[in-house]
N, CA, C, O and CB atoms as a CASP TS submission, in Angstrom:
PFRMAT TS
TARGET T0000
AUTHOR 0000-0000-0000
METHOD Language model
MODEL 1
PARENT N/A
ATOM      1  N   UNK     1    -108.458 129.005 125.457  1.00  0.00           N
ATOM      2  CA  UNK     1    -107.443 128.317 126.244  1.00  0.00           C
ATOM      3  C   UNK     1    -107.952 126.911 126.559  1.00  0.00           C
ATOM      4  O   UNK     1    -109.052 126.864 127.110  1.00  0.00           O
ATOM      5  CB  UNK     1    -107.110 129.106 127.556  1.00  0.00           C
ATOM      6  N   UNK     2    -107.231 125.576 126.259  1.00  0.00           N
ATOM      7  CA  UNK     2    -107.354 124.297 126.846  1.00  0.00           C
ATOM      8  C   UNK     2    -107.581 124.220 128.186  1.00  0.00           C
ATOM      9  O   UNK     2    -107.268 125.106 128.981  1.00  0.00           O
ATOM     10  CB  UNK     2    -106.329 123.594 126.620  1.00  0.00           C
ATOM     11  N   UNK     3    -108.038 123.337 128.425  1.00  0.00           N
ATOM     12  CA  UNK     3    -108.585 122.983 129.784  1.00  0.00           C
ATOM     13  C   UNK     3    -107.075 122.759 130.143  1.00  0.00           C
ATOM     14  O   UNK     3    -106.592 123.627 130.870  1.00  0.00           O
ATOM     15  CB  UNK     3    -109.816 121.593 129.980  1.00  0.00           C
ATOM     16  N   UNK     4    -106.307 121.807 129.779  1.00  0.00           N
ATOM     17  CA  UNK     4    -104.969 121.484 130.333  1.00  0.00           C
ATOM     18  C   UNK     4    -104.112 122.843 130.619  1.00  0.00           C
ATOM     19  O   UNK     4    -103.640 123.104 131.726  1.00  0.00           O
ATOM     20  CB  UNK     4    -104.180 120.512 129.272  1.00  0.00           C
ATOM     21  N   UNK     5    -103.991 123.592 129.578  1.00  0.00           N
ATOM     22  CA  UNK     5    -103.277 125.292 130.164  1.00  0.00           C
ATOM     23  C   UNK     5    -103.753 125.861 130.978  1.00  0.00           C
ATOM     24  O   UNK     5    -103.138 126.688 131.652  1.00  0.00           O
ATOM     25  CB  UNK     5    -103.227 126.451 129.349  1.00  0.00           C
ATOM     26  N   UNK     6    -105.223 125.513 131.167  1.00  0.00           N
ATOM     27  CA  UNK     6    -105.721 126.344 132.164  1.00  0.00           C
ATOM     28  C   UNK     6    -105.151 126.088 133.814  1.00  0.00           C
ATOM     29  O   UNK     6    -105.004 126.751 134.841  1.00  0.00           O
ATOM     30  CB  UNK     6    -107.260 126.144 132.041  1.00  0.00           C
ATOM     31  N   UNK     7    -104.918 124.511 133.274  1.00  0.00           N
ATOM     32  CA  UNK     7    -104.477 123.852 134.788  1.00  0.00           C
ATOM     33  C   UNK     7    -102.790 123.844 135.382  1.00  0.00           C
ATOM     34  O   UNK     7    -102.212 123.660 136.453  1.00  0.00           O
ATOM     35  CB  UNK     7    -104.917 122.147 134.680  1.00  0.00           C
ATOM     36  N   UNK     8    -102.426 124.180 133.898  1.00  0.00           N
ATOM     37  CA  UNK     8    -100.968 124.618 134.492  1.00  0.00           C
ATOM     38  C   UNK     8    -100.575 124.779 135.274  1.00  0.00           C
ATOM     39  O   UNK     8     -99.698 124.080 135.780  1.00  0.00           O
ATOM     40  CB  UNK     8    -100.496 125.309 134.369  1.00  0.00           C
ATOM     41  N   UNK     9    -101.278 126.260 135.948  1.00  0.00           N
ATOM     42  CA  UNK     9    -100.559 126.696 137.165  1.00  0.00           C
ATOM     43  C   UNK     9    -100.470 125.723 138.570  1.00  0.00           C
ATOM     44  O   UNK     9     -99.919 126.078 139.612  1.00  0.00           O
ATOM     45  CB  UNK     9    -101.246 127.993 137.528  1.00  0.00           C
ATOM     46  N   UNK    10    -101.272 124.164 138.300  1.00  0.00           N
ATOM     47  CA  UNK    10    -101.468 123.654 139.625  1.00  0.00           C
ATOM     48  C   UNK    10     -99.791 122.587 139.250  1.00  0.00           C
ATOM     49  O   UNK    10     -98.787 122.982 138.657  1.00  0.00           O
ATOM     50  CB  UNK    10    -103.421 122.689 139.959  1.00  0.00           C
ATOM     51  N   UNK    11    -100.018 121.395 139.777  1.00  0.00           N
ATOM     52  CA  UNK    11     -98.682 120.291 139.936  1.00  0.00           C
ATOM     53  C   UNK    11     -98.257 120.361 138.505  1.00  0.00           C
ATOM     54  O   UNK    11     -99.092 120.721 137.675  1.00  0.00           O
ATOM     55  CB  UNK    11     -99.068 118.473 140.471  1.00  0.00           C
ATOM     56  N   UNK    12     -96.621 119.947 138.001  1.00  0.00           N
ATOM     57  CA  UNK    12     -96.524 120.221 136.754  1.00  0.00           C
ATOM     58  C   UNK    12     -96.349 118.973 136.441  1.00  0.00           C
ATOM     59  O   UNK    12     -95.816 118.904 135.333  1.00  0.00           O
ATOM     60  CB  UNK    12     -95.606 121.160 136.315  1.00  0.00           C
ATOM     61  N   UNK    13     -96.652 117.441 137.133  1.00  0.00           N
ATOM     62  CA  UNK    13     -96.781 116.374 136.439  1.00  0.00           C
ATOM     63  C   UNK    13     -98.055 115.975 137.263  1.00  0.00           C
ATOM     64  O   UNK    13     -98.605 116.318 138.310  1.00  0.00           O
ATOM     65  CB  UNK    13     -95.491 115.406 136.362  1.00  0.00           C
ATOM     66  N   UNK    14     -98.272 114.909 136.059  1.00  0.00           N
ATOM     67  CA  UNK    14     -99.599 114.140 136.205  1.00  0.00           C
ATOM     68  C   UNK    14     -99.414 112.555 136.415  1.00  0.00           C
ATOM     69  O   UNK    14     -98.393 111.929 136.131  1.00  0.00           O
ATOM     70  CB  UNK    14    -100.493 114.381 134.867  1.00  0.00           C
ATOM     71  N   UNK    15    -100.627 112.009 136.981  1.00  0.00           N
ATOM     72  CA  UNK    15    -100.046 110.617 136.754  1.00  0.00           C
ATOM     73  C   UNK    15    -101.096 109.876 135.559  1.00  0.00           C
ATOM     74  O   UNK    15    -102.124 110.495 135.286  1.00  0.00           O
ATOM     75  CB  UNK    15    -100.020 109.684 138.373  1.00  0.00           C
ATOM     76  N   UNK    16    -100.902 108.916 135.048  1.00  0.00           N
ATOM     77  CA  UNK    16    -101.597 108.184 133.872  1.00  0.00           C
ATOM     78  C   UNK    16    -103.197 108.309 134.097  1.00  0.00           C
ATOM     79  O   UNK    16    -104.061 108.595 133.268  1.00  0.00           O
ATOM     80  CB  UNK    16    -101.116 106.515 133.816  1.00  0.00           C
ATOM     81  N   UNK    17    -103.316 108.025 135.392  1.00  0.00           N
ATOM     82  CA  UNK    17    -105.005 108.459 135.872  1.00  0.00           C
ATOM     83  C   UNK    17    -105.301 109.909 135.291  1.00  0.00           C
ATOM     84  O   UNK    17    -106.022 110.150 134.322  1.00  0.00           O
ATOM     85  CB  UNK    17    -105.252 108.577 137.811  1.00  0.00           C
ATOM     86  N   UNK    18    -104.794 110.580 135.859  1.00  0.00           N
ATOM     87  CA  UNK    18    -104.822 112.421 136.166  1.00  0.00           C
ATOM     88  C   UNK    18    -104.785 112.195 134.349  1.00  0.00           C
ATOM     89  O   UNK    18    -105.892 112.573 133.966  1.00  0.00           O
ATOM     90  CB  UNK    18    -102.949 113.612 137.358  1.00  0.00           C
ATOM     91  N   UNK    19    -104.067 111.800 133.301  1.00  0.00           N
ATOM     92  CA  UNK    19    -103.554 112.526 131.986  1.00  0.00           C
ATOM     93  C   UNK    19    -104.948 111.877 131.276  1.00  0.00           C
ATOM     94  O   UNK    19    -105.731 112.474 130.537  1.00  0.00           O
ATOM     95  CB  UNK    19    -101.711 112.009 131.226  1.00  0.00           C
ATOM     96  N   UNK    20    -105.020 110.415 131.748  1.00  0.00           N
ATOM     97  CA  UNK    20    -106.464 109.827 130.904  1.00  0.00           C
ATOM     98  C   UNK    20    -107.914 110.703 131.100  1.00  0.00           C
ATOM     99  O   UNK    20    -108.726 110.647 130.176  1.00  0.00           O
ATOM    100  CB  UNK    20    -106.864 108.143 131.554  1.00  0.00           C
ATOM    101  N   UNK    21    -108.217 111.478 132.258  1.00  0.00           N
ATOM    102  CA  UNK    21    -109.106 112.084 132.933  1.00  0.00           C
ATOM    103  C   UNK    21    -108.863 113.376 132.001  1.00  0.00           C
ATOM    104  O   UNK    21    -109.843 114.067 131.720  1.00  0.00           O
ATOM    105  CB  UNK    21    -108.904 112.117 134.576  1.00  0.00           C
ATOM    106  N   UNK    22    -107.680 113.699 131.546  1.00  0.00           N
ATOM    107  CA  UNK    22    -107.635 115.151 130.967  1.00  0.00           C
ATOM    108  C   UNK    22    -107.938 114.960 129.372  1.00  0.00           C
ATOM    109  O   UNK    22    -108.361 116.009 128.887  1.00  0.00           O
ATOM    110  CB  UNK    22    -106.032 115.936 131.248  1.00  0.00           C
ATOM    111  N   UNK    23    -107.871 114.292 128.786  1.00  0.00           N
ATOM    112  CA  UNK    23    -108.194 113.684 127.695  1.00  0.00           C
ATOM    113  C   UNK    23    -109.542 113.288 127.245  1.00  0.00           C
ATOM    114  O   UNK    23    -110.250 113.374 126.242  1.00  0.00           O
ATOM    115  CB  UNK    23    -107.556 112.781 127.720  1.00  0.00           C
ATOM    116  N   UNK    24    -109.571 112.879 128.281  1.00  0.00           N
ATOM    117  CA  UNK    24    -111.053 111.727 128.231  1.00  0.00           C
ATOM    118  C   UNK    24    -110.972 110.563 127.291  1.00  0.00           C
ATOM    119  O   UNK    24    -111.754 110.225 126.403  1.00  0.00           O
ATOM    120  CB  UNK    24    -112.535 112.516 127.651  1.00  0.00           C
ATOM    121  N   UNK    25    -109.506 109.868 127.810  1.00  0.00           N
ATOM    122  CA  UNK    25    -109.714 108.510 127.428  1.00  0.00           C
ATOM    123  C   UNK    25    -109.174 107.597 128.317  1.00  0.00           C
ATOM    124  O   UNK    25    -108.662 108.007 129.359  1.00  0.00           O
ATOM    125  CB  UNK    25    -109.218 108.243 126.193  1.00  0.00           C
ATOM    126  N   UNK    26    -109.205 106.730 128.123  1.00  0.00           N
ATOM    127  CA  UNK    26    -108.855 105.285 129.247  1.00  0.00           C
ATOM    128  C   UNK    26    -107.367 105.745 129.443  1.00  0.00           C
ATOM    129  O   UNK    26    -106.685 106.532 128.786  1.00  0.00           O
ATOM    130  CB  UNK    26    -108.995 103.280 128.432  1.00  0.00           C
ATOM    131  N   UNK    27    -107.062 104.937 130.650  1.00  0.00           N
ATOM    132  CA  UNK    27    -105.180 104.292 131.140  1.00  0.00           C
ATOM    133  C   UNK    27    -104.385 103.884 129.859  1.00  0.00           C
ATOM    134  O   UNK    27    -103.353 104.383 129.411  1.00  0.00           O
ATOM    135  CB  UNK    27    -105.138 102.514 132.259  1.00  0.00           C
ATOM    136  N   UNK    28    -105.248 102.691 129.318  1.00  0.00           N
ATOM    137  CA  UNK    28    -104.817 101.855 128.439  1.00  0.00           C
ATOM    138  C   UNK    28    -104.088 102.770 127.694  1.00  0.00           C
ATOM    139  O   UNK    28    -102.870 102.934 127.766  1.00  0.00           O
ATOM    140  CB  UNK    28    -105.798 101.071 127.757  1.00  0.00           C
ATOM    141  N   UNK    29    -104.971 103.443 126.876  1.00  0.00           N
ATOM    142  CA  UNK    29    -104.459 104.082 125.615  1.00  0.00           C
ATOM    143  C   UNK    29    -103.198 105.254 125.723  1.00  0.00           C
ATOM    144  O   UNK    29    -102.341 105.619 124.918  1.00  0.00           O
ATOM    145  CB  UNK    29    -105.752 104.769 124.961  1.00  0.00           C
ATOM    146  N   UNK    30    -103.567 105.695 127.286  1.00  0.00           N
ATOM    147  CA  UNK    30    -102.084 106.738 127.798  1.00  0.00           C
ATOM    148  C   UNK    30    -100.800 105.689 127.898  1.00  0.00           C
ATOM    149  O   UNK    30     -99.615 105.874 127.619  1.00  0.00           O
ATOM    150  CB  UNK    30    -102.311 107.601 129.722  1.00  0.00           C
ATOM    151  N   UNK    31    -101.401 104.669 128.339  1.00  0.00           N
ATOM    152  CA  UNK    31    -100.006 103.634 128.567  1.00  0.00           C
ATOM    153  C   UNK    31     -99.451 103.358 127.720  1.00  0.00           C
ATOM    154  O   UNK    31     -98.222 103.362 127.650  1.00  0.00           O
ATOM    155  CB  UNK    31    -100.061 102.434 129.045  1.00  0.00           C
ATOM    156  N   UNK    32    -100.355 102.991 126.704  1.00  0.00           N
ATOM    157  CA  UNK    32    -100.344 102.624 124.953  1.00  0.00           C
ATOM    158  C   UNK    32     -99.352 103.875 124.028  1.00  0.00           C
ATOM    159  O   UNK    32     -98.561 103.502 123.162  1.00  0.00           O
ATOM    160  CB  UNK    32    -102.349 102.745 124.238  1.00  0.00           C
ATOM    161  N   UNK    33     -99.491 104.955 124.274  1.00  0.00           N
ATOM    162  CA  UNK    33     -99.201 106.066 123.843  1.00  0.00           C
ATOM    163  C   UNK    33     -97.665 106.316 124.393  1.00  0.00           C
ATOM    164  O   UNK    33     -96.888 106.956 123.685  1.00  0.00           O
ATOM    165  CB  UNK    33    -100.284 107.041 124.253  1.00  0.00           C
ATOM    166  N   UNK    34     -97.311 105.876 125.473  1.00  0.00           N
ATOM    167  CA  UNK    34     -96.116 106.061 126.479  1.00  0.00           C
ATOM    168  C   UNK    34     -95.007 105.025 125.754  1.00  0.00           C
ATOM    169  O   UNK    34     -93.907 105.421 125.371  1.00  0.00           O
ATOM    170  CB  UNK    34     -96.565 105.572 128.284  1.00  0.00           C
ATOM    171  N   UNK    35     -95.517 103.494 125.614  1.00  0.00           N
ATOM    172  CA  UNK    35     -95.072 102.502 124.998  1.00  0.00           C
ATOM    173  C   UNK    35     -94.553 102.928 124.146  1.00  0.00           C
ATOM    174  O   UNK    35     -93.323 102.959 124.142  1.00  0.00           O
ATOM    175  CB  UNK    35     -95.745 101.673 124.699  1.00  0.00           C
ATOM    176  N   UNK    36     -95.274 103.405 123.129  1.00  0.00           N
ATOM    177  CA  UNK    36     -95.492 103.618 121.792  1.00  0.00           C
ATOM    178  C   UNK    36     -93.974 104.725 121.516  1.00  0.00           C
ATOM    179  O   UNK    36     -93.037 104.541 120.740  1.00  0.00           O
ATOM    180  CB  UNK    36     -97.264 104.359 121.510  1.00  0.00           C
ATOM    181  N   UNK    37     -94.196 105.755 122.389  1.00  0.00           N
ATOM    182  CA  UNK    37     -93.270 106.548 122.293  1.00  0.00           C
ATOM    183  C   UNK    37     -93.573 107.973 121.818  1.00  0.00           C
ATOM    184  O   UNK    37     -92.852 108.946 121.595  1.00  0.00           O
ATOM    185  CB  UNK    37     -92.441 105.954 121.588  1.00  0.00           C
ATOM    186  N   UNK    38     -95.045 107.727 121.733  1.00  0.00           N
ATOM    187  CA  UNK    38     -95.719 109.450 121.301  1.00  0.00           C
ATOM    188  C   UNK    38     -96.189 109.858 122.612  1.00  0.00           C
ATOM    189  O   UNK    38     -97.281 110.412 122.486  1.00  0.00           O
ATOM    190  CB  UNK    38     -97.267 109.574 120.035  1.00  0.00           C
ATOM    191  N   UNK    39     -95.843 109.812 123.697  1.00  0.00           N
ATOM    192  CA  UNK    39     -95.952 110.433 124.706  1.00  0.00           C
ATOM    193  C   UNK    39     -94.671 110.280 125.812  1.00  0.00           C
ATOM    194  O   UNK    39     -94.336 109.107 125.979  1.00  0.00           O
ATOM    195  CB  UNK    39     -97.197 110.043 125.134  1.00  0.00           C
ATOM    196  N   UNK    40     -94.067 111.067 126.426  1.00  0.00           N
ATOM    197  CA  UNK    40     -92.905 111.016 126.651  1.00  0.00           C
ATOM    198  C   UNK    40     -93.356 110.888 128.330  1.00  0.00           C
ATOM    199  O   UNK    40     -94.354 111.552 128.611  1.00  0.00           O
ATOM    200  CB  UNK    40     -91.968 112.253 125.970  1.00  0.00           C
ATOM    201  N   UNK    41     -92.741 110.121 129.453  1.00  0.00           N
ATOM    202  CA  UNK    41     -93.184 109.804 131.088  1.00  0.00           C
ATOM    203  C   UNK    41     -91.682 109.556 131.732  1.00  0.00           C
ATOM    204  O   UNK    41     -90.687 109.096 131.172  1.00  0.00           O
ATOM    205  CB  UNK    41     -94.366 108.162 131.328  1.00  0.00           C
ATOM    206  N   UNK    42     -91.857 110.042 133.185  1.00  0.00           N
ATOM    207  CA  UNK    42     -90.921 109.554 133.255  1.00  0.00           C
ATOM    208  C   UNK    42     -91.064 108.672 134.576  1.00  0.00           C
ATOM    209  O   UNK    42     -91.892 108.922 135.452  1.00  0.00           O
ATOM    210  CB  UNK    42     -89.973 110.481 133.101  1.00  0.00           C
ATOM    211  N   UNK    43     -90.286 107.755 134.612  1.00  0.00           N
ATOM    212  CA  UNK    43     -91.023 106.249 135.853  1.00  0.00           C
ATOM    213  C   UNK    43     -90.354 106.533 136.540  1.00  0.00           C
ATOM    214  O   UNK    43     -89.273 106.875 136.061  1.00  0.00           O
ATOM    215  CB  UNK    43     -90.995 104.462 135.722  1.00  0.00           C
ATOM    216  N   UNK    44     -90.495 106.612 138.261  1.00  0.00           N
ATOM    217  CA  UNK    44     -90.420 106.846 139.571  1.00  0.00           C
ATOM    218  C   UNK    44     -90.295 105.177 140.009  1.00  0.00           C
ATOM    219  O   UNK    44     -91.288 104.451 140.037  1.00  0.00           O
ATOM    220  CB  UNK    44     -91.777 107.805 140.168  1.00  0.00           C
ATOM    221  N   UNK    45     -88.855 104.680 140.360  1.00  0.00           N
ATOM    222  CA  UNK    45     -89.562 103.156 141.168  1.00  0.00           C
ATOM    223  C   UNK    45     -89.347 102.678 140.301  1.00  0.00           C
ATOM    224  O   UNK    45     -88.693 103.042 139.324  1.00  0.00           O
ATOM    225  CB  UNK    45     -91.075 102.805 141.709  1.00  0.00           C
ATOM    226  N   UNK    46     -90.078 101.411 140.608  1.00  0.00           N
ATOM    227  CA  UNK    46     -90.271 100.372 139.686  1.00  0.00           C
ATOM    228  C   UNK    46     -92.251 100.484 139.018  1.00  0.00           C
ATOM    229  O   UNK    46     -92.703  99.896 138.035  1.00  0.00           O
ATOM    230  CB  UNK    46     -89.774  98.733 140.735  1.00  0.00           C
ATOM    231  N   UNK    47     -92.722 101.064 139.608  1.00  0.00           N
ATOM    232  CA  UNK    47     -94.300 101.348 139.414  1.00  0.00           C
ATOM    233  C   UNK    47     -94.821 102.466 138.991  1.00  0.00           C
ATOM    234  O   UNK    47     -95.756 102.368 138.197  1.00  0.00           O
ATOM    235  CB  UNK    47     -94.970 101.234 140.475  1.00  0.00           C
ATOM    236  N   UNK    48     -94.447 103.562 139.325  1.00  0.00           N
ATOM    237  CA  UNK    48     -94.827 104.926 139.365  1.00  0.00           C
ATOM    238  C   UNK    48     -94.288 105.821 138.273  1.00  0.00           C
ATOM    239  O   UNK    48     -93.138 106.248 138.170  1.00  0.00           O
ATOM    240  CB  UNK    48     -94.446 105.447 140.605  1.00  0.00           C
ATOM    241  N   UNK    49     -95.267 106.019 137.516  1.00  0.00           N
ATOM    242  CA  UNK    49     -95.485 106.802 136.576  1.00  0.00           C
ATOM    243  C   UNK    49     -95.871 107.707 136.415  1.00  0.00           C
ATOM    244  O   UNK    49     -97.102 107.745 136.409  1.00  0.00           O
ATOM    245  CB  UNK    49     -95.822 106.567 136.068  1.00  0.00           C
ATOM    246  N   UNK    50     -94.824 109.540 136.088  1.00  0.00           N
ATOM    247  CA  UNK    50     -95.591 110.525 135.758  1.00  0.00           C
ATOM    248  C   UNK    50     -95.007 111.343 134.833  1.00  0.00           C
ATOM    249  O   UNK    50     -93.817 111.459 134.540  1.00  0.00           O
ATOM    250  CB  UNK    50     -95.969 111.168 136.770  1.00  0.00           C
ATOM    251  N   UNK    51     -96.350 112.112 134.241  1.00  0.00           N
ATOM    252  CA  UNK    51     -96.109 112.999 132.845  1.00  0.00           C
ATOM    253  C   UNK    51     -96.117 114.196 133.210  1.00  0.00           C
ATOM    254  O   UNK    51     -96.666 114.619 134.228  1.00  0.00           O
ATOM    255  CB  UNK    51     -97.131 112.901 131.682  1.00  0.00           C
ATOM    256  N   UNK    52     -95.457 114.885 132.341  1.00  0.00           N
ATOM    257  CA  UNK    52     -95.119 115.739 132.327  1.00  0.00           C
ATOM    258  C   UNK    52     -95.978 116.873 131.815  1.00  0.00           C
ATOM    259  O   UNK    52     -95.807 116.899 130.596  1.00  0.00           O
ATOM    260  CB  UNK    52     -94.217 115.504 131.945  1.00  0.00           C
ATOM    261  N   UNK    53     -96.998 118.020 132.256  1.00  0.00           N
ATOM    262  CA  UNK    53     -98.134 118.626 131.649  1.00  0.00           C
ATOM    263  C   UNK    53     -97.980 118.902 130.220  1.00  0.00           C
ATOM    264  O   UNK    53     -98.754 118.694 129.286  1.00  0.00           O
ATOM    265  CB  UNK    53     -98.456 119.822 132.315  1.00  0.00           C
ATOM    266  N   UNK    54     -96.340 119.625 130.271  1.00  0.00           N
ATOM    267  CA  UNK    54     -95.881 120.024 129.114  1.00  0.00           C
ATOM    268  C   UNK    54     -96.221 119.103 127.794  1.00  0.00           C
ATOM    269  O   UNK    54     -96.799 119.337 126.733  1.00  0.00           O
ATOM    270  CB  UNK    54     -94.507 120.167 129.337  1.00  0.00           C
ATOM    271  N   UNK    55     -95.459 117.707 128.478  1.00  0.00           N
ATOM    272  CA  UNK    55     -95.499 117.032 127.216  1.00  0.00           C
ATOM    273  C   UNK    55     -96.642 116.402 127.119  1.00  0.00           C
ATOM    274  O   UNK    55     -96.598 115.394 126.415  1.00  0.00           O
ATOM    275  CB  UNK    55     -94.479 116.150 126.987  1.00  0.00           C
ATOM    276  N   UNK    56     -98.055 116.764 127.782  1.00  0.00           N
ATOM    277  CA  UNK    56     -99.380 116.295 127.434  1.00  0.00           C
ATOM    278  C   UNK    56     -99.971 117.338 126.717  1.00  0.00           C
ATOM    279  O   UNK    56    -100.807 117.004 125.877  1.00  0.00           O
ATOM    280  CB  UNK    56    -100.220 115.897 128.592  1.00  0.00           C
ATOM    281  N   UNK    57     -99.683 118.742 126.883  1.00  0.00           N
ATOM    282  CA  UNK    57     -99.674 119.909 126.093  1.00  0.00           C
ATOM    283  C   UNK    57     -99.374 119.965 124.484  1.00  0.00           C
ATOM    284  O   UNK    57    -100.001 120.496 123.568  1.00  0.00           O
ATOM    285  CB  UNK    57     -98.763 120.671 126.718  1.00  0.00           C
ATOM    286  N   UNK    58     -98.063 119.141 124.513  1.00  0.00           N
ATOM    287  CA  UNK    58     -97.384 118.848 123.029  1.00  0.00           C
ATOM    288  C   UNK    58     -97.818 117.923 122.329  1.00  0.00           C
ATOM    289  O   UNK    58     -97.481 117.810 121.151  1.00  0.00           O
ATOM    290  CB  UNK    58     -96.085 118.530 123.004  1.00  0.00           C
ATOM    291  N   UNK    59     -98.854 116.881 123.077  1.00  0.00           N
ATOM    292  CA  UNK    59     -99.544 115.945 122.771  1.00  0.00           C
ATOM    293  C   UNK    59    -100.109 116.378 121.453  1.00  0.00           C
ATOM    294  O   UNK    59     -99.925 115.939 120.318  1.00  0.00           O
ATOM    295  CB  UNK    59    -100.427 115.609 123.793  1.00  0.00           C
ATOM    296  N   UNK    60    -101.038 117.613 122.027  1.00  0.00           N
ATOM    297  CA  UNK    60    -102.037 117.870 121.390  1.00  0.00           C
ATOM    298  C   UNK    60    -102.236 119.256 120.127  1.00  0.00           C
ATOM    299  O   UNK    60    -103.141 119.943 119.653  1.00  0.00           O
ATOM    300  CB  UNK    60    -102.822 117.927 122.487  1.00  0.00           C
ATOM    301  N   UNK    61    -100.566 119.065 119.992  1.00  0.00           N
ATOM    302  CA  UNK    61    -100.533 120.440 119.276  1.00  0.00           C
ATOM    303  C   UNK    61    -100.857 119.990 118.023  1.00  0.00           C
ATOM    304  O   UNK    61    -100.757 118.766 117.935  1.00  0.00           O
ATOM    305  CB  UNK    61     -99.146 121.305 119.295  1.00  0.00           C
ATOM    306  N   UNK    62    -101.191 120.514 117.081  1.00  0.00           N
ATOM    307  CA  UNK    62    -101.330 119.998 115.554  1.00  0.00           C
ATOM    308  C   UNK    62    -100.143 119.905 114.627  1.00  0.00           C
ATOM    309  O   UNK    62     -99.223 120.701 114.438  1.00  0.00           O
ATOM    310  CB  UNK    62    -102.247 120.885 114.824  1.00  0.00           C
ATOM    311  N   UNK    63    -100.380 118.841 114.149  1.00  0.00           N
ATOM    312  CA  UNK    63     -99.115 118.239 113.267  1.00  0.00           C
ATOM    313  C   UNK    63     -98.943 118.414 112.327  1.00  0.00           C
ATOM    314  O   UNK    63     -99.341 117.533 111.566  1.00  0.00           O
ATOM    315  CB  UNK    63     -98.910 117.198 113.084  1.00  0.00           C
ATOM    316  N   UNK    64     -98.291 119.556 111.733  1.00  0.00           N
ATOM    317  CA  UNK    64     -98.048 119.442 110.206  1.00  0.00           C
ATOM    318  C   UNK    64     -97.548 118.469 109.237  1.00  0.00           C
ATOM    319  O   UNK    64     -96.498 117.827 109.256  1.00  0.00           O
ATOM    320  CB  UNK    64     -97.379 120.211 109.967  1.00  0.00           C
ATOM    321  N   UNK    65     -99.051 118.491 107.892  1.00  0.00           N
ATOM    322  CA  UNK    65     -98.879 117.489 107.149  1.00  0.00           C
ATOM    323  C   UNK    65     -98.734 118.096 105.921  1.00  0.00           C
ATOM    324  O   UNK    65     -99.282 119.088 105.440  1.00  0.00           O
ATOM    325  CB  UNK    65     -99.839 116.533 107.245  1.00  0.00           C
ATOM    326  N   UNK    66     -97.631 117.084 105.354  1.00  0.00           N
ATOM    327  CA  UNK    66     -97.057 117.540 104.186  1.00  0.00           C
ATOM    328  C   UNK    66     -97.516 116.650 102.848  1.00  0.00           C
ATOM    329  O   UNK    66     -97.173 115.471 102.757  1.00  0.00           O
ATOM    330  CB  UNK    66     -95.521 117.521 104.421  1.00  0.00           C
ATOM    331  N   UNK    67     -98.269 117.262 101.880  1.00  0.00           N
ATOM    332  CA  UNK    67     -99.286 116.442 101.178  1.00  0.00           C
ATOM    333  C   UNK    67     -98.023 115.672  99.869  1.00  0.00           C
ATOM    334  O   UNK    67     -96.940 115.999  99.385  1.00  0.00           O
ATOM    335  CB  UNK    67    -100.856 117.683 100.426  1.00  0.00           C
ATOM    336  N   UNK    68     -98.848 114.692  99.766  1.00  0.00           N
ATOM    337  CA  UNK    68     -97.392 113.763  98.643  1.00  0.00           C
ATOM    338  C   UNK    68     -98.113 114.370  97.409  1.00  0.00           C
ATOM    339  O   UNK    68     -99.297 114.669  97.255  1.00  0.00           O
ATOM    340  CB  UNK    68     -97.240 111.387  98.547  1.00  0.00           C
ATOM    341  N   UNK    69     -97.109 114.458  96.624  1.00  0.00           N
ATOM    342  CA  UNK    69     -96.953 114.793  95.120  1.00  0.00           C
ATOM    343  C   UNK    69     -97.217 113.762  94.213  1.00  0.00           C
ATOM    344  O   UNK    69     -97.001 112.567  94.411  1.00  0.00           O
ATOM    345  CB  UNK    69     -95.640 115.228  94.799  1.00  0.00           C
ATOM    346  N   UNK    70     -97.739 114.325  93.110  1.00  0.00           N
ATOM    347  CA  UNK    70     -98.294 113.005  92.309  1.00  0.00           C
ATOM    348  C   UNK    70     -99.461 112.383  92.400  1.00  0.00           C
ATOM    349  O   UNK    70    -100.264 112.805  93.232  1.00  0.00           O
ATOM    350  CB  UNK    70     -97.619 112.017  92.501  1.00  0.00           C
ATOM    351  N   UNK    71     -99.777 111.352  91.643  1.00  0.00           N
ATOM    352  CA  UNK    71    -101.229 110.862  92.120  1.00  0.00           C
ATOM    353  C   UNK    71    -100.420 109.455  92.130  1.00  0.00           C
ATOM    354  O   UNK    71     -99.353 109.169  91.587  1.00  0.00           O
ATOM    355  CB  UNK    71    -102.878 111.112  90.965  1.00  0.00           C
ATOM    356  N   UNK    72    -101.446 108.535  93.074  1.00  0.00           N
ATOM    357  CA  UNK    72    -100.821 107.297  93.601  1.00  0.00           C
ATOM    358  C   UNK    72    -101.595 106.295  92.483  1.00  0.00           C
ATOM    359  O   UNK    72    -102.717 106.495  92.016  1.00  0.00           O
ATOM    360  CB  UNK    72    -101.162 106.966  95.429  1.00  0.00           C
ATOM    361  N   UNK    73    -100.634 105.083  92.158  1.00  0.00           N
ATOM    362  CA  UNK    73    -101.168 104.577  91.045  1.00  0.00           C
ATOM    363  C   UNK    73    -101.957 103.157  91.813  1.00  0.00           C
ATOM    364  O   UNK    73    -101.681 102.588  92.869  1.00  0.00           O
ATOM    365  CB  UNK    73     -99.896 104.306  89.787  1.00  0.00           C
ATOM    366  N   UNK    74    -103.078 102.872  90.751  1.00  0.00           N
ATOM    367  CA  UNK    74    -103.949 102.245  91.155  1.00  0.00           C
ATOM    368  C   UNK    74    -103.876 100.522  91.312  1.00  0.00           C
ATOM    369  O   UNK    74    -103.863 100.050  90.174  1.00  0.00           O
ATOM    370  CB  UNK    74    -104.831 102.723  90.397  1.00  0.00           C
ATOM    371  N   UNK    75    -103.831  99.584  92.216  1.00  0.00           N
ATOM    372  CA  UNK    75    -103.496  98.224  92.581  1.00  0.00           C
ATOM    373  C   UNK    75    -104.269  97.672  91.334  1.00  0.00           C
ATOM    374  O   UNK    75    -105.308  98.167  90.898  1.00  0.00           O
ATOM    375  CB  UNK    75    -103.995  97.671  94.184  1.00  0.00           C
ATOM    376  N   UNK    76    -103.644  96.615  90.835  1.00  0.00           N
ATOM    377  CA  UNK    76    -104.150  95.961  89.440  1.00  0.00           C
ATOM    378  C   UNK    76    -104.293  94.320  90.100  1.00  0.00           C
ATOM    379  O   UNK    76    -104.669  93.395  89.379  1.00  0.00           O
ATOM    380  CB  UNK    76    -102.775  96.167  87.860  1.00  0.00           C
TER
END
């Protein structure tokens, strides 16, 4: 079990501090990630930002990759 499922049962959103701390990476890159649109938040205010456990959960599920066909031809 993830550390994050484990924590489930406590608040079911986080704030950008709380999600970078669960990760173990900076603000930046959660903010970066939010921007971006691969992490879904929802803003309180004009300042206040929080995620949703779930969708820090879904963060991290594994992504199925679908391998390309063919062999790729070589830059001349």
């Amino acid at each position: 079990m993830s550390t994050i499922a484990a924590g489930s049962k406590e608040r079911p959103f986080l704030t950008v501090a709380e999600a970078a701390d669960e990760l173990a990476v900076t603000e930046r890159f959660i903010r970066k990630l939010i921007a971006d649109g691969d992490l879904r938040a929802v803003k309180i205010g004009a300042r206040v930002v929080r995620i949703r456990r779930s969708d820090l959960e879904d963060l991290l599920r594994p992504a199925r990759v679908i391998p390309r066909l063919g062999r790729r031809q070589p830059l001349r």
